[in-house]
C-alpha positions in Angstrom: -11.4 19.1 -70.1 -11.8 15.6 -69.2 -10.4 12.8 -71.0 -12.8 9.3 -70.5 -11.5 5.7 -69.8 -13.1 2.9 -69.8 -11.4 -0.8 -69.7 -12.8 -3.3 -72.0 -12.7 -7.0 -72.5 -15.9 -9.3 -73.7 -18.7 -6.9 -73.2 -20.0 -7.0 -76.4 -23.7 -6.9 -75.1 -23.1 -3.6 -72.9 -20.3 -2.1 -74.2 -22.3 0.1 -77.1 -24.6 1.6 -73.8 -21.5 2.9 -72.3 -20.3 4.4 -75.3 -23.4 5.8 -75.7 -23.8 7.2 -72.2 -20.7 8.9 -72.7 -21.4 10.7 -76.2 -24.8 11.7 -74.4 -23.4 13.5 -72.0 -24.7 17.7 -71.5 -21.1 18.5 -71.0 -19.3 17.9 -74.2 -16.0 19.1 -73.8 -14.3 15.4 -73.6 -12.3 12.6 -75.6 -13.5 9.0 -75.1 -10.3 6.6 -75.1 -11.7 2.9 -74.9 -8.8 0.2 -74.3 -9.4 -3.2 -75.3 -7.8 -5.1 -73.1 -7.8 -8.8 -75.9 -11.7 -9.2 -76.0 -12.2 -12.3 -77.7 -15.4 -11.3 -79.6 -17.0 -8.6 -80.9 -16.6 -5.7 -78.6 -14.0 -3.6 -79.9 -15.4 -4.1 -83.7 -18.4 -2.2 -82.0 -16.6 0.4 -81.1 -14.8 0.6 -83.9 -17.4 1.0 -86.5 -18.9 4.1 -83.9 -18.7 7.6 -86.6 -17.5 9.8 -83.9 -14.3 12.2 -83.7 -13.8 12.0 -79.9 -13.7 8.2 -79.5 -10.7 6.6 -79.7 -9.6 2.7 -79.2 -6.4 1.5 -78.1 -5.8 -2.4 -78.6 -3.2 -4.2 -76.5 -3.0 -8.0 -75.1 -5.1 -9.0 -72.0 -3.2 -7.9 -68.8 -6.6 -7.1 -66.7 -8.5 -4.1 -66.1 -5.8 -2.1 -63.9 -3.1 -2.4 -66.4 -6.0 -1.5 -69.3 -7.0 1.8 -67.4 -3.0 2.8 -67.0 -2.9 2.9 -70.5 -5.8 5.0 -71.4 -4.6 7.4 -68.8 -1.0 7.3 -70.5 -3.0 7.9 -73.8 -5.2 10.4 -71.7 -4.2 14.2 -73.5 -6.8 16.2 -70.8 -6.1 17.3 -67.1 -8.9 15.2 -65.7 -9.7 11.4 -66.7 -13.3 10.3 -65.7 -13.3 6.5 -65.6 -16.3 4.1 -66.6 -16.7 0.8 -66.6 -17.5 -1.1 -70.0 -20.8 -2.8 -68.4 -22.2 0.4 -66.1 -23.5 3.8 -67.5 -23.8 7.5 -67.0 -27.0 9.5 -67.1 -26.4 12.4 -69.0 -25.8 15.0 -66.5 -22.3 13.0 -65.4 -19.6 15.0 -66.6 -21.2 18.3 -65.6 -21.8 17.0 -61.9 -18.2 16.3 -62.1 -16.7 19.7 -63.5 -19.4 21.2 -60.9 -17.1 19.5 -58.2 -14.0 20.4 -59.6 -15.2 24.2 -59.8 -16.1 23.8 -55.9 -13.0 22.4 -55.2 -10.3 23.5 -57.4 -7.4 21.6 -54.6 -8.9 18.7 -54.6 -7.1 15.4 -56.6 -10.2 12.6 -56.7 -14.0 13.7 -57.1 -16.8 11.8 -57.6 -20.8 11.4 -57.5 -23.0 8.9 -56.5 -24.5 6.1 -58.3 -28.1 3.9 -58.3 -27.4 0.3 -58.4 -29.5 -2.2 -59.7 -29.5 -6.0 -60.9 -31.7 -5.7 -63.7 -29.4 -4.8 -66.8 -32.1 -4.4 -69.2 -33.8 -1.4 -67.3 -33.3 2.0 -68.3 -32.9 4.1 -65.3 -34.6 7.3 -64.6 -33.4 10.0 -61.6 -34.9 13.0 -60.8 -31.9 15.4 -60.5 -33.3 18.2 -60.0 -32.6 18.5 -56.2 -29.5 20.7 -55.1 -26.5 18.8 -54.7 -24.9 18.3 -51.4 -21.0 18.6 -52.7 -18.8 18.6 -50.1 -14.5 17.2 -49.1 -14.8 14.7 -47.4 -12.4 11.8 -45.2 -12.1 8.9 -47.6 -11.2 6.7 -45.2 -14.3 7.3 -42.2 -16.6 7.0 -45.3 -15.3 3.9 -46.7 -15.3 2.7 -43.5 -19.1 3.1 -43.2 -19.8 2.4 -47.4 -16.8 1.2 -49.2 -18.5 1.6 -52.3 -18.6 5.6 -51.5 -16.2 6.0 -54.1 -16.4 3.4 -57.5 -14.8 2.9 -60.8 -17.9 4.2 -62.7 -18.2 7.5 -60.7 -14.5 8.5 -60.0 -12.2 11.4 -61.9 -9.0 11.5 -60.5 -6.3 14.6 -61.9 -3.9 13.2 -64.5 -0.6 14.6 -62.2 -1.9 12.4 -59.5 -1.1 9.3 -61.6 2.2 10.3 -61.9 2.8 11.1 -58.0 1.3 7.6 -57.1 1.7 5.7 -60.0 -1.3 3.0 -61.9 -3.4 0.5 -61.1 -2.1 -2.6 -59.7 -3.9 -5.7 -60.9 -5.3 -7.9 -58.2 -7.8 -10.1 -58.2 -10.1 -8.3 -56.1 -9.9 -4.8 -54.3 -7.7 -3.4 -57.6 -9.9 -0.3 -57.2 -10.1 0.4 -53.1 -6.4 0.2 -53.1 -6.0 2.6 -55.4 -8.1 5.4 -53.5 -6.8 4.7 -50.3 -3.6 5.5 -52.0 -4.8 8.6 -53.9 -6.7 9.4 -50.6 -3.8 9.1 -48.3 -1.7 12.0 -50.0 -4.9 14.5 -51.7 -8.3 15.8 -50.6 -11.0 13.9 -51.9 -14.8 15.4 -53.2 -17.8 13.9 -53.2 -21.5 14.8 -54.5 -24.7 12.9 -53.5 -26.2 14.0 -56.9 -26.6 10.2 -58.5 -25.4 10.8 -61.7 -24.6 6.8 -62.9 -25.8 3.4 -63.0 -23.7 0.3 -61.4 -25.4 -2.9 -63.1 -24.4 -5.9 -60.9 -25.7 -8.9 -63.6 -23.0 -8.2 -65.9 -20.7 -10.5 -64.9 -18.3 -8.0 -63.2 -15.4 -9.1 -60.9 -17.2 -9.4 -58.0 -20.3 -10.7 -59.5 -18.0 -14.1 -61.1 -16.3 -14.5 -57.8 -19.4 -14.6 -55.9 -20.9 -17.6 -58.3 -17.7 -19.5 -58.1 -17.6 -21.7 -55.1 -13.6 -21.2 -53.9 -11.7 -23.6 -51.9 -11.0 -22.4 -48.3 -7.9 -20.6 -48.2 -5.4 -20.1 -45.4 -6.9 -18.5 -42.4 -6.1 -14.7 -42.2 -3.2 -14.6 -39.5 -1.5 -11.1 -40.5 -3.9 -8.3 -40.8 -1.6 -7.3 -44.3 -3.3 -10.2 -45.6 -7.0 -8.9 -45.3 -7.2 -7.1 -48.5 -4.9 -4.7 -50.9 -5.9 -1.4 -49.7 -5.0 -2.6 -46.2 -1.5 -4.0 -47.0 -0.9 -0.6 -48.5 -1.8 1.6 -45.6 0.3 -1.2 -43.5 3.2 -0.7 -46.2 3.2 2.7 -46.1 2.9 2.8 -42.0 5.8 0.7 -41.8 7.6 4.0 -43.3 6.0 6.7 -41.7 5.2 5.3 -38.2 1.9 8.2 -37.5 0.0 6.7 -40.5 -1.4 4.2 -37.9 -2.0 7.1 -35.2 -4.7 8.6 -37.8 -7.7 7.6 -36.5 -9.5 7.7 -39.9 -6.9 5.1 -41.5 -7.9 3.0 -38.1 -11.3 3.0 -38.7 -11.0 2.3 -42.2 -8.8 -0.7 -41.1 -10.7 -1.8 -38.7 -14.0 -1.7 -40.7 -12.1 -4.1 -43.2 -11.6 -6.4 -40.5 -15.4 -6.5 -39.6 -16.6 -6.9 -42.8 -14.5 -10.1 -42.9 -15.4 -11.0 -39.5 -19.5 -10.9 -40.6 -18.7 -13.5 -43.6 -17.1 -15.7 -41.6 -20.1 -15.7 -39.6 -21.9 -16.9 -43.0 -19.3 -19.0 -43.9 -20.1 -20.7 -40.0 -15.7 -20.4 -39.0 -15.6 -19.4 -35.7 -12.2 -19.9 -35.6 -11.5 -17.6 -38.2 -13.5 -14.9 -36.6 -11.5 -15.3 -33.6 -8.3 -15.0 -35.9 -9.7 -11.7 -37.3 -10.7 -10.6 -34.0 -7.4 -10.7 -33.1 -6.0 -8.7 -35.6 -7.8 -5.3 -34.7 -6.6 -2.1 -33.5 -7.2 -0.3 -31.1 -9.7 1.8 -30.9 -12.1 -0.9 -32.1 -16.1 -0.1 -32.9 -18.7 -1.7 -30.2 -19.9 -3.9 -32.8 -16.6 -5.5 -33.9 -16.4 -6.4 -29.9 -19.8 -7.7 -29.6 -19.1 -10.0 -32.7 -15.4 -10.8 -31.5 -16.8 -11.8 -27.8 -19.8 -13.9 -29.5 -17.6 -15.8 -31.4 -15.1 -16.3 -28.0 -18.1 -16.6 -25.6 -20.7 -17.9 -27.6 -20.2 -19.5 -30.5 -23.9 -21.2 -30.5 -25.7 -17.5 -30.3 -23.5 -16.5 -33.0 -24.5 -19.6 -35.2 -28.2 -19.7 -34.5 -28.2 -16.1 -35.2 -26.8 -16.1 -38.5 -29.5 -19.3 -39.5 -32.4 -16.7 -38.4 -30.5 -14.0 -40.3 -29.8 -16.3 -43.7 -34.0 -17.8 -43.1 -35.0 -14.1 -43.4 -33.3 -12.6 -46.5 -34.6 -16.2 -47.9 -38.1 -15.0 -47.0 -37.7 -11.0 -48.5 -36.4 -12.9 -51.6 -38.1 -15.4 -51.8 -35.7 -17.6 -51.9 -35.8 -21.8 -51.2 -34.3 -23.4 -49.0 
């Protein structure tokens, strides 16, 4: 029933527990399509030498992980493809958390579970799973707004037929995945179960994890709101067509929350002038917090400042951290 994806490119220290998680799996009804997307050492050899009749490994040149997941869904032969990521892993009761969904909600188009994240790579993760799941449709957009990682590339199945209505992966830099389920979301019903079914290691060196460690130059300030992130210049795109997109107050929120989130690292990042900038940009109806934050940084821009040094002092002291 499901056919598996996951990207791959210089994970030769993880990639074998991913595999792994996968062929562990209590439902077995799956093929295992791995794309190496030009790994430069060993990962792929790995894979390779695994003695099993449902993985598979397409080679093809580096072109980045969006591209490398639109060709195992081309190569994908199953109704559903379950995406993981190279460096992550799925306890063994993944797939069947998933078909458990699907058999809830035979309309829906995207489904997913929930994951445990942790920063220790080397520790095995045990979850009591016993509990009864809480599966339900939800609004994308109202819970990305409140957790944008509600949905991830390590917990996400998405119906083949959807690919073909919406098309693949783009291949940004950053936000490659959240645009693509604000598109999928947009057009089909989504599903979700709180059931935590896999694990999202964050000292892998994932996207997010390299940018993060890589001091960038300050770029342009943020004066178009189409500029804040890919899944927002879609829903912009897409509204410049069909003019009630922006009357949803879902896609609002989801916009809006966007806009927040970069307003509270500019705050970090000590640009008051950018916050302003962002501030700007909102739509209306706004939340009470992005107002507060918008007025501090008008008002007062001291308050905001000495609030973020008392904010930064503490997470030194929980971490322990040096100054």
């Amino acid at each position: 029933m499901f056919s598996v994806v996951i990207p791959l490119y210089n994970k030769e220290k993880y990639i074998c527990r991913a595999v792994d998680s996968v062929l562990n799996q209590t439902y077995e009804q799956f093929e295992l399509i791995v794309v190496d997307d030009g790994s430069t050492d060993r990962s792929a050899e790995l894979v390779e030498n695994i003695e099993d009749d449902r993985v598979r490994v397409i080679r093809q040149d580096n072109q980045g992980e969006g591209p490398a997941r639109n060709s195992g869904v081309l190569a994908a032969s199953n109704h559903w493809v379950a995406f993981l990521d190279a460096d992550d892993a799925w306890l063994p009761d993944h797939l069947r958390e998933i078909s458990n969904i699907i058999n809830r909600f035979d309309k829906v188009a995207m489904v997913s579970t929930s994951c445990i994240e942790t920063s220790d790579s080397s520790k095995k993760v045990n979850i009591d799973n016993n509990l009864d799941a809480n599966i339900r449709v939800i609004n994308y957009f109202i819970e990305a707004a409140k957790d944008i990682g509600i949905i991830n590339s390590t917990s996400v199945a998405i119906k083949k037929e959807v690919f073909e209505e919406v098309g693949g992966f783009s291949n940004f830099r950053a936000g490659t995945d959240l645009e693509y389920w604000a598109r999928v979301a947009l057009r089909y019903s989504v599903a979700k179960s709180n059931r935590i079914t896999c694990c999202y290691y964050r000292d892998t060196g994932g996207v997010m994890e390299e940018l993060s460690r890589v001091s960038q130059p300050a770029g342009p300030m943020i004066q178009r709101l189409k500029d804040l992130s890919p899944s927002v210049s879609y829903l912009l795109a897409v509204a410049n067509q069909q003019s009630h997109i922006l009357k949803r107050q879902d896609v609002v929120t989801y916009i809006n929350s966007r806009l927040y989130s970069a307003m509270r690292q500019s705050v970090y990042d000590k640009n008051i002038e950018e916050i302003r900038s962002l501030y700007a940009l909102r739509l209306k109806p706004s939340s009470l917090n992005m107002h507060l934050l918008g007025s501090a940084a008008r008002l007062h821009p001291a308050v905001l400042l000495s609030a973020r040094h008392v904010s930064l002092k503490f997470k030194r002291l929980i971490n322990k951290q040096p100054e």
